[in-house]
C-alpha positions as CSV (number, residue, x, y, z in Angstrom):
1,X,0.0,0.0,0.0
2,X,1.3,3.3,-0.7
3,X,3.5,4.4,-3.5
4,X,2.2,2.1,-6.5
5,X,-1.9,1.5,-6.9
6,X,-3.4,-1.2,-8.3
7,X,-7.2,-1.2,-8.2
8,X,-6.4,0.6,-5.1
9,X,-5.5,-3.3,-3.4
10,X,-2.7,-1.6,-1.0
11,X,-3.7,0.1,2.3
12,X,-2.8,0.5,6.1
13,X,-4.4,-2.7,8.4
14,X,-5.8,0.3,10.3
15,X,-8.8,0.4,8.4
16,X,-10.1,-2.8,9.7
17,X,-10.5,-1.7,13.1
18,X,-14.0,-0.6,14.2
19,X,-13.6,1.2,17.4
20,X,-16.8,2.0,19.0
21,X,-17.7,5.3,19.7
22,X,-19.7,7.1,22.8
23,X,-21.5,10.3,21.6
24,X,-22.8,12.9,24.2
25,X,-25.7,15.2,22.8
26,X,-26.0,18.1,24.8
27,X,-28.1,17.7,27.9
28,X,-28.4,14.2,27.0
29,X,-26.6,10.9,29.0
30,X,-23.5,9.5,26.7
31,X,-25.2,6.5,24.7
32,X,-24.6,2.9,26.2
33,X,-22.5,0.1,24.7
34,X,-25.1,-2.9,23.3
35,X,-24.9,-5.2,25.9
36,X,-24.3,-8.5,26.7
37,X,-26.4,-11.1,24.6
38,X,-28.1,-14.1,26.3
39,X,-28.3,-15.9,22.8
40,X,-26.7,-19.2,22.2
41,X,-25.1,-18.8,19.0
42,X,-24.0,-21.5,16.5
43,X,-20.8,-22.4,17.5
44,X,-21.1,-21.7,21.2
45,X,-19.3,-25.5,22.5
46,X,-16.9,-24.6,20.2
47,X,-16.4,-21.4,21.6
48,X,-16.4,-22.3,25.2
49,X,-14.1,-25.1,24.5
50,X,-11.5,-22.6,23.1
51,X,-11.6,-20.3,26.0
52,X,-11.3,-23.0,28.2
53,X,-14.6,-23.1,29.6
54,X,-17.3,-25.9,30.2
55,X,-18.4,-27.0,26.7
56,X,-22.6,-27.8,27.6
57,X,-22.7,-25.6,24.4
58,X,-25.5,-23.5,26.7
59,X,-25.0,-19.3,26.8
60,X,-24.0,-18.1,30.6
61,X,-23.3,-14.4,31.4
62,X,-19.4,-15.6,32.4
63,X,-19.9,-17.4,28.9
64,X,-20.8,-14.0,27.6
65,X,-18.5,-12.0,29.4
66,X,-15.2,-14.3,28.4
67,X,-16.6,-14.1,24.5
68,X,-17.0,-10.5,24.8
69,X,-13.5,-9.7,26.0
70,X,-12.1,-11.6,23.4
71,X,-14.0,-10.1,20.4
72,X,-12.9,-6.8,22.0
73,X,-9.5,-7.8,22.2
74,X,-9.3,-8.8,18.5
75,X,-11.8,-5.6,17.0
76,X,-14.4,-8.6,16.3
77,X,-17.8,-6.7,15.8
78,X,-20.7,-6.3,17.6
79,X,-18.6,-7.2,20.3
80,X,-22.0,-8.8,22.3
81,X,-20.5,-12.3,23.4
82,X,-22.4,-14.0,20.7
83,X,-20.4,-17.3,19.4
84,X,-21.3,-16.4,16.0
85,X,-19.2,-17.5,12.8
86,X,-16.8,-14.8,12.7
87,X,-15.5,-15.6,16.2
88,X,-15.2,-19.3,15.6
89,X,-13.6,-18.3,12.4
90,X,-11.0,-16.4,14.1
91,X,-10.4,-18.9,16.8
92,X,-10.2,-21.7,14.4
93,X,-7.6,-20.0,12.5
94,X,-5.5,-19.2,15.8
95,X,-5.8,-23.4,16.1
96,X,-4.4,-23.6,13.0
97,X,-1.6,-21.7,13.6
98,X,-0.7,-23.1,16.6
99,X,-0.6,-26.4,14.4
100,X,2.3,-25.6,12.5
101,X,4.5,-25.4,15.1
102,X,7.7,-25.0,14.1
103,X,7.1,-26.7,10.6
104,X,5.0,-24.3,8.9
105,X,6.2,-25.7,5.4
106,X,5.9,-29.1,6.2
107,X,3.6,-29.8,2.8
108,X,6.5,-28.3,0.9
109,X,4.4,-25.5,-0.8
110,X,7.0,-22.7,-0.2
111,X,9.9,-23.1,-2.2
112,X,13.6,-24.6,-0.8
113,X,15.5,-23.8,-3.4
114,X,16.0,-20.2,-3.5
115,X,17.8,-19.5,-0.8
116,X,16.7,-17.0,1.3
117,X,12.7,-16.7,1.2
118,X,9.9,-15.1,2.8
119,X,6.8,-17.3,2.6
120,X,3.1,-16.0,3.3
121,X,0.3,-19.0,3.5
122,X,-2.4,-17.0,3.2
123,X,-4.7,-20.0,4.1
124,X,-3.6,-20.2,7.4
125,X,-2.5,-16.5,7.4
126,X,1.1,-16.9,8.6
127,X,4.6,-15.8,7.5
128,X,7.8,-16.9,8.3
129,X,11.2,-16.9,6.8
130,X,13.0,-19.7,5.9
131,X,17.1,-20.2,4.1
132,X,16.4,-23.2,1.7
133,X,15.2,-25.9,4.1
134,X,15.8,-24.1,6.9
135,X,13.6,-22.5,9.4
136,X,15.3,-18.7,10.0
137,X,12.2,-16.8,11.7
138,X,8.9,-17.7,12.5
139,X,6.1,-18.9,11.4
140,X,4.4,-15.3,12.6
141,X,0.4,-14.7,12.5
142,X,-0.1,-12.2,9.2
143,X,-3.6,-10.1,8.3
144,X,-3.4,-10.3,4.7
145,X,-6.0,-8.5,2.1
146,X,-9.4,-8.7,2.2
147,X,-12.1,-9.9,0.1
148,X,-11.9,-8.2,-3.1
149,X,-8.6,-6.2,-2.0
150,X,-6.6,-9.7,-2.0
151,X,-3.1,-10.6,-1.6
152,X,-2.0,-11.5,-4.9
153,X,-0.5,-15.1,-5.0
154,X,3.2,-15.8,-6.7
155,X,6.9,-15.8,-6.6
156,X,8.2,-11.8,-6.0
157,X,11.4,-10.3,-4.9
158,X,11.5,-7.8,-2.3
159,X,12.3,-4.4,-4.9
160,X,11.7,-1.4,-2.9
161,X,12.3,-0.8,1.6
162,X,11.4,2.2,3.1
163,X,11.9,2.3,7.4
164,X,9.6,4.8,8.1
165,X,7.1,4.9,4.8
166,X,3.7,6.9,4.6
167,X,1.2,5.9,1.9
168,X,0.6,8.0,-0.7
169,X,-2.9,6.9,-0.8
170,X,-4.5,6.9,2.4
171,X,-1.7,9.2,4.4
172,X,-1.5,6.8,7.2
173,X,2.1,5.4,8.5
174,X,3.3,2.2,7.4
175,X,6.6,0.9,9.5
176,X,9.1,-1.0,8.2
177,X,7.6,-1.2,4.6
178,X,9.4,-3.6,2.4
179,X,7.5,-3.9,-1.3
180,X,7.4,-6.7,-3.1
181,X,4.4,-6.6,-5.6
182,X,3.2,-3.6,-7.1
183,X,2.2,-1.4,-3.7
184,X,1.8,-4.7,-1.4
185,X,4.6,-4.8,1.3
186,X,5.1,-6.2,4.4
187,X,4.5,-3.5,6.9
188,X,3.5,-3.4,11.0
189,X,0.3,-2.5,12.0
190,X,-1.2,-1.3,15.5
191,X,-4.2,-4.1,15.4
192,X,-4.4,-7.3,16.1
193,X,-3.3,-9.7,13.5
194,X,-6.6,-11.5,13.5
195,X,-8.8,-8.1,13.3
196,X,-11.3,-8.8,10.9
197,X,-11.9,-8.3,7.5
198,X,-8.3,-7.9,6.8
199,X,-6.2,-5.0,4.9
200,X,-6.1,-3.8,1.8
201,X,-3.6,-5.8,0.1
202,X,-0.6,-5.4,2.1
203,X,0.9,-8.5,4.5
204,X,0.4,-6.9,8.0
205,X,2.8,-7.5,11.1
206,X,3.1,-6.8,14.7
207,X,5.8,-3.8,14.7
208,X,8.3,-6.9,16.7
209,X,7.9,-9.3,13.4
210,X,7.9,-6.4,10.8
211,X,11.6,-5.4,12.8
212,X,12.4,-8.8,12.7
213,X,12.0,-8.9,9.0
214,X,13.4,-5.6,8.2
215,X,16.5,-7.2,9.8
216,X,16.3,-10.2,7.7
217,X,15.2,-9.4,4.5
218,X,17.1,-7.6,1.9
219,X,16.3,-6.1,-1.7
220,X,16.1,-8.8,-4.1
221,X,15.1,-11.2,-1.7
222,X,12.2,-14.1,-2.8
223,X,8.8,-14.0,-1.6
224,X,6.4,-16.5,-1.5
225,X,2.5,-15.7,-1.6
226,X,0.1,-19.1,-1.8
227,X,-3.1,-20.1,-0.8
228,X,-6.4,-18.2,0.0
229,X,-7.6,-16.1,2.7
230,X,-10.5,-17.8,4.9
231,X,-13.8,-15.8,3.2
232,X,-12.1,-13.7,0.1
């Protein structure tokens, strides 16, 4: 995101992030948050085994209360402690993750024989670096584009870094930028890396990850894009 355009695919994680708002009318009380919902939702055992509660797959205001805080954490909307799909969907990614352990190429979809290579699985939307067969950094959770502003899949070379870049397109900061198709780059966000929908294009990172790769990486390096983002 930033310098080159394409259909507009490149933009800041930020603009994922809902953040709830409290308006004050004069004379009038600020507006209430919605609050907790009694519902069961569809996946609610599946929800309450993840968070490490009792599984009867029933709706309790602790229930509620522990779903809640984790929607909130991750800028999940409405953030009502229902155990809808896009909650489930975000834990069962994070389980997904956790699976790869510390063999996140163990199908042997990302390249060993370049070298030096980042890999992005945009499947189970992780990233890690890796020196032919060799695990160098990672695997590290990424938020990669949403639907209809995808990642675009293939083998690119890192062509363009800039430390301390700004996009030319939405004016919003994007730290330790390092380009490697058209305006997509690997940059650090301030959300969480399962914020839903996703970015515009561009392979988000926790500002210790993007440093980590910024140390790693060089121009001309490979990248690695394959897969598809759950729901694009």
């Amino acid at each position: 995101m930033g310098r080159i355009s394409r259909r507009g695919w490149v933009a800041a994680g930020l603009a994922g992030l809902v953040v709830p708002l409290t308006v004050t009318v004069a004379g009038a009380a600020p507006a209430r948050a919605a609050s907790c919902t009694t519902s069961t939702g569809p996946y609610q055992k599946q929800v309450e085994k993840f968070l490490g509660r009792t599984a009867d797959g029933k709706q309790s205001p602790a229930d509620c209360a522990a779903t809640r805080a984790f929607q909130t954490k991750h800028g999940i909307t409405p953030n009502i402690g229902y155990a809808g799909p896009v909650t489930w969907g975000v834990m069962s990614l994070m389980n997904q993750q956790k699976a790869a352990g510390k063999t996140p190429n163990a199908a042997g979809k990302c390249p060993v024989n370049k070298g030096r290579i980042a890999c992005v699985d945009l499947t189970r939307q992780l990233s890690w670096i890796q020196d032919g067969g060799k695990l160098v950094y990672g695997p590290v959770p990424v938020r990669t584009g949403r639907d209809g502003y995808e990642t675009r899949t293939g083998l690119t070379k890192i062509y363009w870094r800039d430390k301390d870049h700004v996009s030319s397109i939405y004016d919003v900061p994007m730290p330790y930028s390092q380009f490697f198709d058209g305006g997509q780059a690997f940059h650090s966000v301030g959300v969480s890396m399962w914020n839903p929908p996703g970015s515009h294009g561009c392979v988000n990172m926790t500002k210790a990850d993007a440093t980590k790769y910024w140390s790693l990486l060089k121009k001309g390096d490979d990248v690695y894009v394959y897969g598809r983002k759950p729901g694009t």
